[in-house]
PyMOL Python script that loads the backbone (N, CA, C, O; Angstrom):
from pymol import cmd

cmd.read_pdbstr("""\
ATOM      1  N   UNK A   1      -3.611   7.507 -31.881  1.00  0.00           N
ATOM      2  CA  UNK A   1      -5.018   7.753 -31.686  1.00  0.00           C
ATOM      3  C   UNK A   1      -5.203   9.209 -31.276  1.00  0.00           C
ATOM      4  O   UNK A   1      -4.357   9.578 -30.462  1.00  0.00           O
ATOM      5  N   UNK A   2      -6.228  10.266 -31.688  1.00  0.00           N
ATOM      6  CA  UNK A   2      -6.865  11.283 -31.388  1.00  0.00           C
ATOM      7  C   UNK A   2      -7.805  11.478 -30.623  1.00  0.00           C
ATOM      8  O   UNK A   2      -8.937  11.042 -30.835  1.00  0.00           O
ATOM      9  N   UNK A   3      -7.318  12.480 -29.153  1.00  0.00           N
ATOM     10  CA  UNK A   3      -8.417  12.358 -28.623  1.00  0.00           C
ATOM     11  C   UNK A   3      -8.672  14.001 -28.564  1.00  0.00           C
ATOM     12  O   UNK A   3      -8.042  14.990 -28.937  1.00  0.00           O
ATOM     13  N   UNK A   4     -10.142  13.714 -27.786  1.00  0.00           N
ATOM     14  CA  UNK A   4     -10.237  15.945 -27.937  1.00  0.00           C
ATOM     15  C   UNK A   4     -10.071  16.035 -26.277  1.00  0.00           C
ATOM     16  O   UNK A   4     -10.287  17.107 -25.711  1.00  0.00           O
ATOM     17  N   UNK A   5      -9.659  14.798 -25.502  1.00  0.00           N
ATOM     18  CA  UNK A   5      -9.731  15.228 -24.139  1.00  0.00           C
ATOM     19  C   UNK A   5      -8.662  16.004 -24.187  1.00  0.00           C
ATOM     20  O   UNK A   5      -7.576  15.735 -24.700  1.00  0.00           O
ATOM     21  N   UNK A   6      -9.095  17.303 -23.459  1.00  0.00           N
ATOM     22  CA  UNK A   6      -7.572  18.010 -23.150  1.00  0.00           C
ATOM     23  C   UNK A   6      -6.929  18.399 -21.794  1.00  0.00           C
ATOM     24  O   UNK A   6      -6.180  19.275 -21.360  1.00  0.00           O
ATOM     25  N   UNK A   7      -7.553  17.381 -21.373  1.00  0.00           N
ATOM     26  CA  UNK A   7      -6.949  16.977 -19.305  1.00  0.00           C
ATOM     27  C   UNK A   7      -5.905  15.387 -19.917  1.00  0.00           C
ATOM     28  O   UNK A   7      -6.363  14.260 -20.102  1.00  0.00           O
ATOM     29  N   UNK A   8      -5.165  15.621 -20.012  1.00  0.00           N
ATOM     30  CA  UNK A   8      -3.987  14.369 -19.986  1.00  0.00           C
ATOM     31  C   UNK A   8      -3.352  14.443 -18.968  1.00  0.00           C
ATOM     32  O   UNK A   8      -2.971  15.565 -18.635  1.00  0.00           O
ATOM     33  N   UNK A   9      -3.054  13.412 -18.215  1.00  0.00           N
ATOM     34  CA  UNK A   9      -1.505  13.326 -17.172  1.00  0.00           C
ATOM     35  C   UNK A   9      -0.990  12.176 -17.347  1.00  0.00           C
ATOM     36  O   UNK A   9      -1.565  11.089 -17.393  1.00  0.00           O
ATOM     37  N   UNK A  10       0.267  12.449 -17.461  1.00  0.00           N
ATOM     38  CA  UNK A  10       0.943  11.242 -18.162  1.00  0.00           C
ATOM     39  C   UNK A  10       1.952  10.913 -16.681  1.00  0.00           C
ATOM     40  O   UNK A  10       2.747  11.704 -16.174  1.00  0.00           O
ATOM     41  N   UNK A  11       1.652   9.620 -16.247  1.00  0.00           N
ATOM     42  CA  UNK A  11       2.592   9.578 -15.088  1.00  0.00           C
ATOM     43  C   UNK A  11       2.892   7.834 -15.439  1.00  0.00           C
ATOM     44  O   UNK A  11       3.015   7.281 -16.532  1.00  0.00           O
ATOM     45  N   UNK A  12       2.943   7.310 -14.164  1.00  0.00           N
ATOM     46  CA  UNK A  12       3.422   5.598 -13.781  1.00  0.00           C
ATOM     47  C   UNK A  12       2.164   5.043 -12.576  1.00  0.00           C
ATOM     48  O   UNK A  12       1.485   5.486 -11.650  1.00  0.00           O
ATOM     49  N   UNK A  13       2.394   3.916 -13.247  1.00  0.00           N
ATOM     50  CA  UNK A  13       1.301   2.956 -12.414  1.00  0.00           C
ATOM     51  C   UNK A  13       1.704   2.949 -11.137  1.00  0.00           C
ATOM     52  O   UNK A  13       2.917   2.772 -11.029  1.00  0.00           O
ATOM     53  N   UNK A  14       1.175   3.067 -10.227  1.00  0.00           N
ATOM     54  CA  UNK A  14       1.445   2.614  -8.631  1.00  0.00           C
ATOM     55  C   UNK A  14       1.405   1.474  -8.331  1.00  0.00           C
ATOM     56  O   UNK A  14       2.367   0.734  -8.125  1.00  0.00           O
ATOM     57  N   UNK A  15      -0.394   1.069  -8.244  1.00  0.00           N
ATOM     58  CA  UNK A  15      -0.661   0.248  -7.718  1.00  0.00           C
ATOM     59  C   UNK A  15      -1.987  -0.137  -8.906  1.00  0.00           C
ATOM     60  O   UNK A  15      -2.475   0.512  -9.831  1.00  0.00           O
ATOM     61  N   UNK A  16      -2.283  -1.641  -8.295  1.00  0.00           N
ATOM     62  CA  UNK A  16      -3.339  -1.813  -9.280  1.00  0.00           C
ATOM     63  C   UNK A  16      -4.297  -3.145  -8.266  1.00  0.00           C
ATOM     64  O   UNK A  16      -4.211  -4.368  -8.375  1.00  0.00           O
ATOM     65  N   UNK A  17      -5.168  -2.321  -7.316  1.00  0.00           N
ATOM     66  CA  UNK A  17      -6.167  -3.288  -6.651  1.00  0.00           C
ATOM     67  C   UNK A  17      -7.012  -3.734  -7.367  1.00  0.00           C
ATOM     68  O   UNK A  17      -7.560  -3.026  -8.211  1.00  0.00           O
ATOM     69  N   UNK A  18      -7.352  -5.182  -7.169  1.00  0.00           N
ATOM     70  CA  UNK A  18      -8.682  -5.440  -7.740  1.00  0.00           C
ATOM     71  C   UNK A  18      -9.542  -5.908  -6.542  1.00  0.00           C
ATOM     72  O   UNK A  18      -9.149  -6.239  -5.423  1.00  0.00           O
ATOM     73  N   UNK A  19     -10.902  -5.858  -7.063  1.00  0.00           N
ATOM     74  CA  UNK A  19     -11.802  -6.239  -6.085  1.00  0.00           C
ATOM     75  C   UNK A  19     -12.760  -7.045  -7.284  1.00  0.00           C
ATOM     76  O   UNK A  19     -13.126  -6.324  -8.212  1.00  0.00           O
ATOM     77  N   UNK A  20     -13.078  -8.128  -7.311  1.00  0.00           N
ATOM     78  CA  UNK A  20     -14.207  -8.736  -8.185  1.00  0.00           C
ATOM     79  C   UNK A  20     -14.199  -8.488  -9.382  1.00  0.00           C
ATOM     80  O   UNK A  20     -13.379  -9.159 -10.008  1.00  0.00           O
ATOM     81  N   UNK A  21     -14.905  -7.645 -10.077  1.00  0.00           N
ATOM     82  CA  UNK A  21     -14.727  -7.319 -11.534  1.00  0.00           C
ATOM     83  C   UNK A  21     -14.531  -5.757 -11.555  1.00  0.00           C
ATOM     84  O   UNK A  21     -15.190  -5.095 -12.357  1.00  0.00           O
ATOM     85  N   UNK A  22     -13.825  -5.272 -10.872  1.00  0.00           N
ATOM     86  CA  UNK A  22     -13.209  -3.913 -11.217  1.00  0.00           C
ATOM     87  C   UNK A  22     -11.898  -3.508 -10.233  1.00  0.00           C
ATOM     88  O   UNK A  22     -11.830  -3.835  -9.048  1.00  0.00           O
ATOM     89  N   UNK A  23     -11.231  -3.005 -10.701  1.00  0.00           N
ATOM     90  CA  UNK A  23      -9.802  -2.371 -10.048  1.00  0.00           C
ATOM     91  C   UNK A  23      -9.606  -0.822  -9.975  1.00  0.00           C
ATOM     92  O   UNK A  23     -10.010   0.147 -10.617  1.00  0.00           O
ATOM     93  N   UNK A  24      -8.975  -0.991  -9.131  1.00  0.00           N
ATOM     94  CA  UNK A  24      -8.774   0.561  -8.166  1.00  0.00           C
ATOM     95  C   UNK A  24      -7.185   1.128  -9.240  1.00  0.00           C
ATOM     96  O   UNK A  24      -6.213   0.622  -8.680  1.00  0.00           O
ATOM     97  N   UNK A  25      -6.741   1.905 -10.425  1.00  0.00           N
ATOM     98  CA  UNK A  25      -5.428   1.409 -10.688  1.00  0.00           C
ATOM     99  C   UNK A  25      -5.147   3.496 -10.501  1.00  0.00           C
ATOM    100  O   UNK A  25      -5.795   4.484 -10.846  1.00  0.00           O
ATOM    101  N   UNK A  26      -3.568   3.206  -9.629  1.00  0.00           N
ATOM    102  CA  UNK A  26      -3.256   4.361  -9.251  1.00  0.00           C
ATOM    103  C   UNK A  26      -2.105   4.949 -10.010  1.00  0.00           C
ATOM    104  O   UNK A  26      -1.039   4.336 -10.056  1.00  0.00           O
ATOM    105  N   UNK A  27      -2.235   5.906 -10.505  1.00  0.00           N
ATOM    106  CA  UNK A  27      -0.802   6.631 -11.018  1.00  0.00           C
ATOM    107  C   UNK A  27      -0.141   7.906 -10.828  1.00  0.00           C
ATOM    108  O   UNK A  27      -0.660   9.022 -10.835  1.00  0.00           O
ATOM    109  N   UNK A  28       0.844   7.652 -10.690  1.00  0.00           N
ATOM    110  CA  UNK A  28       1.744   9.066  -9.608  1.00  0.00           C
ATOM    111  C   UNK A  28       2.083  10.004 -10.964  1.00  0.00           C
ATOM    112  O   UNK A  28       2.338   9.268 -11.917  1.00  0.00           O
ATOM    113  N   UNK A  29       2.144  11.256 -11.262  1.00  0.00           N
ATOM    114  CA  UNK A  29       1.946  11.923 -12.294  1.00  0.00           C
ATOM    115  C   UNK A  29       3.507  12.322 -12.196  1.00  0.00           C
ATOM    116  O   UNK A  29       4.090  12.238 -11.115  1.00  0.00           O
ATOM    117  N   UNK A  30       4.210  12.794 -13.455  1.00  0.00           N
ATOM    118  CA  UNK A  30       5.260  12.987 -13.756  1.00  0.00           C
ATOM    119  C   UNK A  30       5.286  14.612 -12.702  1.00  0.00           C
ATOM    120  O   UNK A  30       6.455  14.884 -12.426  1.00  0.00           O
ATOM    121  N   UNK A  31       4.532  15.385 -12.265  1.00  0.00           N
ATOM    122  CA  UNK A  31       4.469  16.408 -11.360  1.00  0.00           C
ATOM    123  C   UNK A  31       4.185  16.462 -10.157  1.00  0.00           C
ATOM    124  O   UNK A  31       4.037  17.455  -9.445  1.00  0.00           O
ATOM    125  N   UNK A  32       4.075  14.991  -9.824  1.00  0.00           N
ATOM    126  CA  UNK A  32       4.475  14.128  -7.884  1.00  0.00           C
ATOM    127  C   UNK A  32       3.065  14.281  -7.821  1.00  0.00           C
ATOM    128  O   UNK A  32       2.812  14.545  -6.646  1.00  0.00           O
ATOM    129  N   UNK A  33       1.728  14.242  -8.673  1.00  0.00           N
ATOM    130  CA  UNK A  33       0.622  14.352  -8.204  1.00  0.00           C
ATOM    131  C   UNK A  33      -0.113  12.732  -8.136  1.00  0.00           C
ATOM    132  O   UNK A  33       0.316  11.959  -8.992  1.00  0.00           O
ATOM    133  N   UNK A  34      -1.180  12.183  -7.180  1.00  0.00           N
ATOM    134  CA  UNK A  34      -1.440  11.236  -7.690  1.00  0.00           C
ATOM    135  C   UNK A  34      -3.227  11.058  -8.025  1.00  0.00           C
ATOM    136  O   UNK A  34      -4.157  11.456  -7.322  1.00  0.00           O
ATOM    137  N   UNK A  35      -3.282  10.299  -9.383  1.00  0.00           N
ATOM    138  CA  UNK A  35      -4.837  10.360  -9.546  1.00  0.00           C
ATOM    139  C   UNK A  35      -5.035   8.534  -9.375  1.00  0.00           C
ATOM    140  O   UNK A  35      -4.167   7.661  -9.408  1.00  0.00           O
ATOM    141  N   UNK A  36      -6.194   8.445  -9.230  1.00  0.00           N
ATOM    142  CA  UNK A  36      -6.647   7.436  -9.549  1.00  0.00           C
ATOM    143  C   UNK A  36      -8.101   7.092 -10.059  1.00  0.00           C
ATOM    144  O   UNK A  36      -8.957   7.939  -9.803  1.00  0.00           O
ATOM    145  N   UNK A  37      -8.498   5.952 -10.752  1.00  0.00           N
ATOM    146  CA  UNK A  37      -9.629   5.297 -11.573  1.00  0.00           C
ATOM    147  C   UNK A  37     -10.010   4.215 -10.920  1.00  0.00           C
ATOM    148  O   UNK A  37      -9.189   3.422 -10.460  1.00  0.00           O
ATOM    149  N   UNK A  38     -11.371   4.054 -10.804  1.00  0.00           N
ATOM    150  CA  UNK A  38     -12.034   2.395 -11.056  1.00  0.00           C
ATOM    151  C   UNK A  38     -12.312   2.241 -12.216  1.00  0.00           C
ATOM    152  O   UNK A  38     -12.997   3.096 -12.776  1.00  0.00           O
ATOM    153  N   UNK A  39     -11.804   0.969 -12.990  1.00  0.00           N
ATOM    154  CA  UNK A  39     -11.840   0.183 -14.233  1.00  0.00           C
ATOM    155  C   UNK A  39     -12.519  -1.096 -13.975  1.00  0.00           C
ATOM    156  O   UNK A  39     -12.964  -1.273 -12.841  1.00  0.00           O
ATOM    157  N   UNK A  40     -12.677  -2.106 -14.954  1.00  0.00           N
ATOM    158  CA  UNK A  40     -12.870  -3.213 -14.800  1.00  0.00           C
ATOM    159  C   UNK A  40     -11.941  -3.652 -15.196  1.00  0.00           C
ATOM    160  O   UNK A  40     -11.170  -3.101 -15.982  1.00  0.00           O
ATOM    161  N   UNK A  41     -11.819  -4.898 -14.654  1.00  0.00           N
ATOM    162  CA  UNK A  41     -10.690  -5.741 -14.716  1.00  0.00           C
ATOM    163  C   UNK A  41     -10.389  -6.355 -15.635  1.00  0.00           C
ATOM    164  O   UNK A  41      -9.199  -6.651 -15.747  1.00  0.00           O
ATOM    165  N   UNK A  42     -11.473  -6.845 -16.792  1.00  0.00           N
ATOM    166  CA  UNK A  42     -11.365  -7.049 -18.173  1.00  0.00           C
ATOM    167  C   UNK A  42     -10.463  -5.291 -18.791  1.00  0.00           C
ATOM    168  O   UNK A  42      -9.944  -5.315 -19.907  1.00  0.00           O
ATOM    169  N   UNK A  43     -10.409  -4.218 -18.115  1.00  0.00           N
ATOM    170  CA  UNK A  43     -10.056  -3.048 -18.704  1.00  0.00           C
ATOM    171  C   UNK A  43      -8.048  -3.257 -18.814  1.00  0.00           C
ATOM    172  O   UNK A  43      -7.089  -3.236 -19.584  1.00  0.00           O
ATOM    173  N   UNK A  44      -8.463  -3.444 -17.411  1.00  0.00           N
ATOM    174  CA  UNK A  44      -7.035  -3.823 -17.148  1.00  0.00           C
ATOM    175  C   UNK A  44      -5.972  -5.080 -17.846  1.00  0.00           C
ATOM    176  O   UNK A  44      -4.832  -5.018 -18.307  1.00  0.00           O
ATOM    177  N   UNK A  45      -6.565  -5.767 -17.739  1.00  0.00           N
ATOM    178  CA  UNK A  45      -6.102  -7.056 -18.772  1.00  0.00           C
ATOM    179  C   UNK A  45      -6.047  -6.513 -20.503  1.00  0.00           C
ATOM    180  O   UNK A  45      -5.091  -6.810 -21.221  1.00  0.00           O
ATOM    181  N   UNK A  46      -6.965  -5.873 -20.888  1.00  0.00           N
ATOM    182  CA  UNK A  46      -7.167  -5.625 -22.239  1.00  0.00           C
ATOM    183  C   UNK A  46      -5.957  -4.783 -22.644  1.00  0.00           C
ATOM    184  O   UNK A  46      -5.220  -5.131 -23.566  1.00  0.00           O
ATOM    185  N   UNK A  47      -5.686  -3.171 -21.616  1.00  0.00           N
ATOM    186  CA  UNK A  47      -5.092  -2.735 -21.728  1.00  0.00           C
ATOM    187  C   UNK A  47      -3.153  -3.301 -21.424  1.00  0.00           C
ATOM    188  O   UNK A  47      -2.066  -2.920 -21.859  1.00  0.00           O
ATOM    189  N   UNK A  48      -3.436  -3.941 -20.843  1.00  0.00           N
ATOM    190  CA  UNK A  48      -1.934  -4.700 -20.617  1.00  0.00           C
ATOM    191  C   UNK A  48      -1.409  -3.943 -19.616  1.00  0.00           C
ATOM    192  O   UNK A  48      -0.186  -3.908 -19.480  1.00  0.00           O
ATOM    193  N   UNK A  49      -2.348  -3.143 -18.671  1.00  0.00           N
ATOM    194  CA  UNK A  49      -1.745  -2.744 -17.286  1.00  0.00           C
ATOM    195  C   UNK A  49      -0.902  -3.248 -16.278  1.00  0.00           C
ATOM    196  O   UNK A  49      -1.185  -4.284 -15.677  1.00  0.00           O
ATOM    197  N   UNK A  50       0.231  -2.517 -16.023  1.00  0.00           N
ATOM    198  CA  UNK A  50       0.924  -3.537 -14.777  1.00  0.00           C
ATOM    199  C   UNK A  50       1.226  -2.064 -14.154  1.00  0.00           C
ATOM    200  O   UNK A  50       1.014  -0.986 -14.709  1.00  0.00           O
ATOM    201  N   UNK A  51       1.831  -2.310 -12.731  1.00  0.00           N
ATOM    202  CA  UNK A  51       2.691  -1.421 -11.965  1.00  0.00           C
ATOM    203  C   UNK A  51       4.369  -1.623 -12.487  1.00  0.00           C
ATOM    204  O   UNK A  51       5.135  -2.574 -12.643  1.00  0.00           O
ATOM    205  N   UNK A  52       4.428   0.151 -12.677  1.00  0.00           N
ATOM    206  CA  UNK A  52       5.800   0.718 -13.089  1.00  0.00           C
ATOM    207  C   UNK A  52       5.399   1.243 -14.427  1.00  0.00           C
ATOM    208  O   UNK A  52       6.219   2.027 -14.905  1.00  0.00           O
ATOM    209  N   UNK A  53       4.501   1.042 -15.038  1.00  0.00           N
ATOM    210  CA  UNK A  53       4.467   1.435 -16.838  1.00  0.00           C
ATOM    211  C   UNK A  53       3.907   2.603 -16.851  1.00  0.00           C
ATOM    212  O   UNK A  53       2.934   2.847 -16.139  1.00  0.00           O
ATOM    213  N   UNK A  54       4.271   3.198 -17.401  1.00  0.00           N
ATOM    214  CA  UNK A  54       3.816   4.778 -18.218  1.00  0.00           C
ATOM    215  C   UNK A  54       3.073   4.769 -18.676  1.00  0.00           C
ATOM    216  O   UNK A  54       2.925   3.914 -19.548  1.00  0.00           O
ATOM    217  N   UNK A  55       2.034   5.760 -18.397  1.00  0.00           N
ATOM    218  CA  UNK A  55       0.190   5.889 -18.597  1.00  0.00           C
ATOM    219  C   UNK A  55       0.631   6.753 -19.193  1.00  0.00           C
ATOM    220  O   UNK A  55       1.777   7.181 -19.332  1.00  0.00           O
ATOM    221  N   UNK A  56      -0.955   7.221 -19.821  1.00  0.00           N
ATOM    222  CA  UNK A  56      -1.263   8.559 -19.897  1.00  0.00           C
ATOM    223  C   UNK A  56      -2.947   8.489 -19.524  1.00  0.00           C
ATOM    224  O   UNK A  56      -3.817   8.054 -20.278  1.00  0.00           O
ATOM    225  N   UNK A  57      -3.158   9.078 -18.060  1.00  0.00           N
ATOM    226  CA  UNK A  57      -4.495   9.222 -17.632  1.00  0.00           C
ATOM    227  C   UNK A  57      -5.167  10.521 -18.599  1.00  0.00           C
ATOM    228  O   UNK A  57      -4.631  11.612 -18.793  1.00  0.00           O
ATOM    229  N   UNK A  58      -6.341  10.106 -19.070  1.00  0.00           N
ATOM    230  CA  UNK A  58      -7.239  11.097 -19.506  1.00  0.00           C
ATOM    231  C   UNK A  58      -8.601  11.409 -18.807  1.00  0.00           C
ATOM    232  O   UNK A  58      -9.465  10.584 -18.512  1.00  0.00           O
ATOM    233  N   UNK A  59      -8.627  12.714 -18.606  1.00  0.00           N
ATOM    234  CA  UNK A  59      -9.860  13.108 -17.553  1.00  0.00           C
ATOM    235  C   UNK A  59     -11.075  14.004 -18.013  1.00  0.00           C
ATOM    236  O   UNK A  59     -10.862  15.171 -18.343  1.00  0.00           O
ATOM    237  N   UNK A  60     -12.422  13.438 -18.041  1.00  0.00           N
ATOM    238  CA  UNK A  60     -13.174  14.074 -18.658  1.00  0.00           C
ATOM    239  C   UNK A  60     -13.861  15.027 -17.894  1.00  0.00           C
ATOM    240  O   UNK A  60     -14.902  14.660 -17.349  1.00  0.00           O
ATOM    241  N   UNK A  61     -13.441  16.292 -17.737  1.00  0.00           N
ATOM    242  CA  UNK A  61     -14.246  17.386 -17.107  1.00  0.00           C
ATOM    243  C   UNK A  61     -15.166  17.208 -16.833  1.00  0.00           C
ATOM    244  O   UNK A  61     -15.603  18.000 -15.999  1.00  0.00           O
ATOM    245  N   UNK A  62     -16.096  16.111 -17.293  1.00  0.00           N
ATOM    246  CA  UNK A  62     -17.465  16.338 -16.751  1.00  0.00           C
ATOM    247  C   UNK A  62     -17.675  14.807 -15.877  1.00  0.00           C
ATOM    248  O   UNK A  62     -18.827  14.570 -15.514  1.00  0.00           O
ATOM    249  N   UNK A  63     -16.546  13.733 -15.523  1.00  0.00           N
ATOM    250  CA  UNK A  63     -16.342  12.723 -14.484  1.00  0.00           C
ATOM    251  C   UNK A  63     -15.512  12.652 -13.654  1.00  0.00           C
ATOM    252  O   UNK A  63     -14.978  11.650 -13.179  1.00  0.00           O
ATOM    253  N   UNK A  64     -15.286  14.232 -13.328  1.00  0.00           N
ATOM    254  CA  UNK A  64     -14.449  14.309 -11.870  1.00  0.00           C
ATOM    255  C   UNK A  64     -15.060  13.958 -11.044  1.00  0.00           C
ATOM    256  O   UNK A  64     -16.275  14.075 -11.205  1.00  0.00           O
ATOM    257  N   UNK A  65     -14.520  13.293  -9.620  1.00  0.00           N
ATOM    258  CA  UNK A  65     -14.540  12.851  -8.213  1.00  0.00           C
ATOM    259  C   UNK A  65     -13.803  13.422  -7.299  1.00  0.00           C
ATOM    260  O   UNK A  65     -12.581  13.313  -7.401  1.00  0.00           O
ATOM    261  N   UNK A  66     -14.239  13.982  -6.465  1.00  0.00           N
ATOM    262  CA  UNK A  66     -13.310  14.397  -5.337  1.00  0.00           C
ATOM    263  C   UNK A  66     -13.039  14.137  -4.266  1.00  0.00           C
ATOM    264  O   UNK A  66     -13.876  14.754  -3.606  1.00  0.00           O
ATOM    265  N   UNK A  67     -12.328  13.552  -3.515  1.00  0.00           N
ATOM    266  CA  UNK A  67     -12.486  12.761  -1.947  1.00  0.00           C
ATOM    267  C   UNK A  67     -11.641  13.504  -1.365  1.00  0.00           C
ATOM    268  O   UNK A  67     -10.851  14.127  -2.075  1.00  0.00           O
ATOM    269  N   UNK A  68     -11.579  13.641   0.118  1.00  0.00           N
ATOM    270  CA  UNK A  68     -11.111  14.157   1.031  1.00  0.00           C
ATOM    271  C   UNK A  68     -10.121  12.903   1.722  1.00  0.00           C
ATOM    272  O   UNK A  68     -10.612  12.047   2.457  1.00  0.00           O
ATOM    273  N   UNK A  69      -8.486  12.942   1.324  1.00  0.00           N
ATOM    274  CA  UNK A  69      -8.265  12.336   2.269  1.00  0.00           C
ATOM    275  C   UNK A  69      -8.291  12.562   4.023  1.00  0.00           C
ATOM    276  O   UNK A  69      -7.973  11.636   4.770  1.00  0.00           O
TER     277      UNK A  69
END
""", "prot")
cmd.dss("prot")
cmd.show_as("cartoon", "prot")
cmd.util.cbc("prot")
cmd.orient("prot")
């Protein structure tokens, strides 16, 4: 598949919370960084998400979030 996003990080699943109909799913980046998404949980199932598998997060410049731990 082709995408034009050109923010990729390709890391491993951490963790994968759910809460009701959406999940928190975390991935540690092959450069020790970690990002994370809220999905829905139908996202997660569809995609065949588990912890330990090799992503590739894509980030759209214009739906960054920033939190302060």
């Amino acid at each position: 598949m082709a995408l034009s996003a050109r923010n990729r990080l390709t890391g491993e699943v951490t963790s994968i919370e759910t809460s009701g109909p959406t999940a928190e799913v975390t991935v540690e980046t092959e450069g020790g960084e970690t990002a994370a998404a809220v999905i829905t949980t139908d996202s997660v199932d569809r995609l065949g998400l588990s912890e330990g598998e090799t992503v590739d997060a894509v980030i759209k410049a214009t739906d960054v979030m920033v939190r302060n731990n």
